[in-house]
C-alpha positions as CSV (number, residue, x, y, z in Angstrom):
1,X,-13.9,110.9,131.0
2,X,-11.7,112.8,133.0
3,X,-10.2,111.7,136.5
4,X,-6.9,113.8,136.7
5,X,-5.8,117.3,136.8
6,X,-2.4,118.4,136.6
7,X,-1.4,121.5,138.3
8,X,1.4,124.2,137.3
9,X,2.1,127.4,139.0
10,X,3.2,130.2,136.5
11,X,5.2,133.3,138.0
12,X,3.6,136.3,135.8
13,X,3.8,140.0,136.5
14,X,0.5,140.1,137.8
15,X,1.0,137.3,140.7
16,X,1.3,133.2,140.3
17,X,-1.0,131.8,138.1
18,X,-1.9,128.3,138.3
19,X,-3.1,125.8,135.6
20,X,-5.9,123.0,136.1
21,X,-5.0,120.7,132.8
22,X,-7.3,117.4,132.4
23,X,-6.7,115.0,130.0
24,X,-8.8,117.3,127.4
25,X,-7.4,120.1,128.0
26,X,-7.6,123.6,130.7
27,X,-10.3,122.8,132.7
28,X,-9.3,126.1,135.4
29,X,-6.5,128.4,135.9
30,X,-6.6,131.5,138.1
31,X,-4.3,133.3,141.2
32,X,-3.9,131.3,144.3
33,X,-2.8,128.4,146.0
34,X,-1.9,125.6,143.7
35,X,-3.8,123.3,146.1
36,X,-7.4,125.0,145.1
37,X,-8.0,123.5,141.5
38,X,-8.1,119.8,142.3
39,X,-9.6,120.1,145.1
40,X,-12.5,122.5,144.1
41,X,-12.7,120.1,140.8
42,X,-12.6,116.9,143.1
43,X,-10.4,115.2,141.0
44,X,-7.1,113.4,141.7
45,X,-3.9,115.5,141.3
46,X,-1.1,113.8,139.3
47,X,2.5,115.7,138.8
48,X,2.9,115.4,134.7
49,X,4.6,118.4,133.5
50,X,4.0,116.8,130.2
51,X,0.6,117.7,130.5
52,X,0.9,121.4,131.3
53,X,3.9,122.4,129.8
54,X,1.8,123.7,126.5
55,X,0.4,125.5,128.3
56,X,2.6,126.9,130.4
57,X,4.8,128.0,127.4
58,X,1.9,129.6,126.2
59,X,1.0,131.7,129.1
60,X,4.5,132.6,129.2
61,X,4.2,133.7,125.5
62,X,1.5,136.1,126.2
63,X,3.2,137.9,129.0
64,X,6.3,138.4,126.9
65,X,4.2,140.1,124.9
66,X,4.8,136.9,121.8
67,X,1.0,135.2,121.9
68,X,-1.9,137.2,120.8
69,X,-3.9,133.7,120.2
70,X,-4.1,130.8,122.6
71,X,-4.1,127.3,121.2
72,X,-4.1,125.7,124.4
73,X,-7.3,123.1,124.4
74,X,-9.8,123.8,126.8
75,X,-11.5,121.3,128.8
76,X,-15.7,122.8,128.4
77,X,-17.6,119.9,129.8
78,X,-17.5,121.5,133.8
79,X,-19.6,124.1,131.8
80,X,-23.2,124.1,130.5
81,X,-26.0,125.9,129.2
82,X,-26.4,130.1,128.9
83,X,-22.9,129.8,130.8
84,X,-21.2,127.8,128.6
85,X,-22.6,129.8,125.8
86,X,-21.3,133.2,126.9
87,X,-17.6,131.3,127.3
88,X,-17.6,129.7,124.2
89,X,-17.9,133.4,122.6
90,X,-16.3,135.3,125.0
91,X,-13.0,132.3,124.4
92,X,-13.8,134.3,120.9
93,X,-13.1,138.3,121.4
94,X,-10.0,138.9,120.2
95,X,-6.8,140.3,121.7
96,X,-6.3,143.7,122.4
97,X,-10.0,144.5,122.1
98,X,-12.6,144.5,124.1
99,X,-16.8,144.2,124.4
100,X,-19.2,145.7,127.0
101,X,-21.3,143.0,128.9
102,X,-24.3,143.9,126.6
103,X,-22.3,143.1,123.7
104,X,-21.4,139.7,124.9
105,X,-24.6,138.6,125.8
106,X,-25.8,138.8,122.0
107,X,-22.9,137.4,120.9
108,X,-23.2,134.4,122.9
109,X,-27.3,134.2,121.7
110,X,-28.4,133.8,125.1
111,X,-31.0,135.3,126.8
112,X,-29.1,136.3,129.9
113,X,-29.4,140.0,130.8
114,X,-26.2,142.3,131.1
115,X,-26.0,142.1,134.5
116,X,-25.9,138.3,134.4
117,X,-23.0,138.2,132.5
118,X,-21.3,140.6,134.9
119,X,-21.8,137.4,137.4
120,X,-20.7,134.6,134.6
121,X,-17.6,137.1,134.4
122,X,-17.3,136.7,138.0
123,X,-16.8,132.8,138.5
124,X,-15.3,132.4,135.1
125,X,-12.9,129.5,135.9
126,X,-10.6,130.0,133.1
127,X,-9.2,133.7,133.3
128,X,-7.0,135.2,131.1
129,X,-7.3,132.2,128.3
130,X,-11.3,132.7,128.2
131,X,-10.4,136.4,128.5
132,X,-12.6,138.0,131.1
133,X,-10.5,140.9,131.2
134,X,-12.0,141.8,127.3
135,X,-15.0,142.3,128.9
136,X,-15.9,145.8,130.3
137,X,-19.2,148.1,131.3
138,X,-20.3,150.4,128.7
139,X,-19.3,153.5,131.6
140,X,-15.8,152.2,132.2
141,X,-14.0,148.9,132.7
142,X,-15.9,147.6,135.4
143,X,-15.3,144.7,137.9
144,X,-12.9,141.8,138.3
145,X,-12.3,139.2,140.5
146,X,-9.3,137.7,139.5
147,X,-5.7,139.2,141.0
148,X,-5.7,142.5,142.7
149,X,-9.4,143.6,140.7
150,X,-9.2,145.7,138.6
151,X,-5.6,147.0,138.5
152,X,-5.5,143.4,137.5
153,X,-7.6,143.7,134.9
154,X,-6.3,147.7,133.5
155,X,-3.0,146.0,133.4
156,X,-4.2,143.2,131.3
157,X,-5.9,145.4,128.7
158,X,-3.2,147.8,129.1
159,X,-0.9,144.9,128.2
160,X,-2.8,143.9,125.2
161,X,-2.8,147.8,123.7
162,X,-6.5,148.2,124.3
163,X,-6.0,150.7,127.1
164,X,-3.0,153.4,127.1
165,X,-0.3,153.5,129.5
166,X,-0.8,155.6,132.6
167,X,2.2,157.8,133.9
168,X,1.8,155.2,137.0
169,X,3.0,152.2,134.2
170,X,6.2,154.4,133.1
């Protein structure tokens, strides 16, 4: 059963990213104040860089350009049901490639519509390592919460080689 979180703020070139790591493994990670996670999780914060550094040093990887493949354990049980289920196969869709919301919602077996998992998208509380970014409309890339939106978002897939650099990212 976990009790604690441990908290690390990464510098990446899309703004600080923090880490949420429980005793199992990433339980939520995302932009902001390094104060949100625990709090929002109502668990006690303890300062064990032991506990994060993985990782850390993986998220660090991946913006180098070095990790195409995240080990880092993650922490499911805040999760359940069709949510859970769309997660556990979006955690799935590889790097560099992406699937519409349509797409996702039959690989996950679920019965949520298109548009629902345009909302699980939404409040996904792992970005980046359960890669909401993969996941775009079947018109364009559609929305995103995390970071600046969507520039957020074309820079991630940019980053990965699914999208092509703009003049703007020369």
């Amino acid at each position: 059963m976990m009790t604690t979180v441990a908290i690390a703020e990464v510098p990446t070139p899309v703004g600080p990213f923090v880490l949420a790591v429980t005793e199992v493994g990433l339980v939520a990670s995302g932009w902001g104040s390094r104060a949100r996670p625990a709090a929002q999780l109502g668990l006690a914060e303890v300062h064990d860089s032991d506990r994060t550094a993985f990782a850390v040093s993986e998220l660090n990887a991946y913006f180098a350009g070095e990790l195409k493949t995240f080990q880092t354990p993650v922490d499911w049980r805040l999760m359940s049901g069709s949510r859970l289920r769309v997660l556990q196969a979006l955690h799935q869709v590889p790097y560099g490639t992406a699937v519409t919301y349509g797409e996702l919602a039959r690989r996950s077996g679920s019965s949520v519509p298109a548009r629902g998992i345009g909302s699980i998208m939404g409040s996904n509380p792992i970005p980046i390592i359960v890669p909401c970014h993969r996941v775009i409309a079947g018109n364009g890339l559609g929305g995103f919460s995390g970071g600046e939106g969507v520039e957020t978002k074309r820079w991630l897939l940019t980053h990965e080689g699914y999208l092509q650099p703009t003049l703007l990212d020369l």
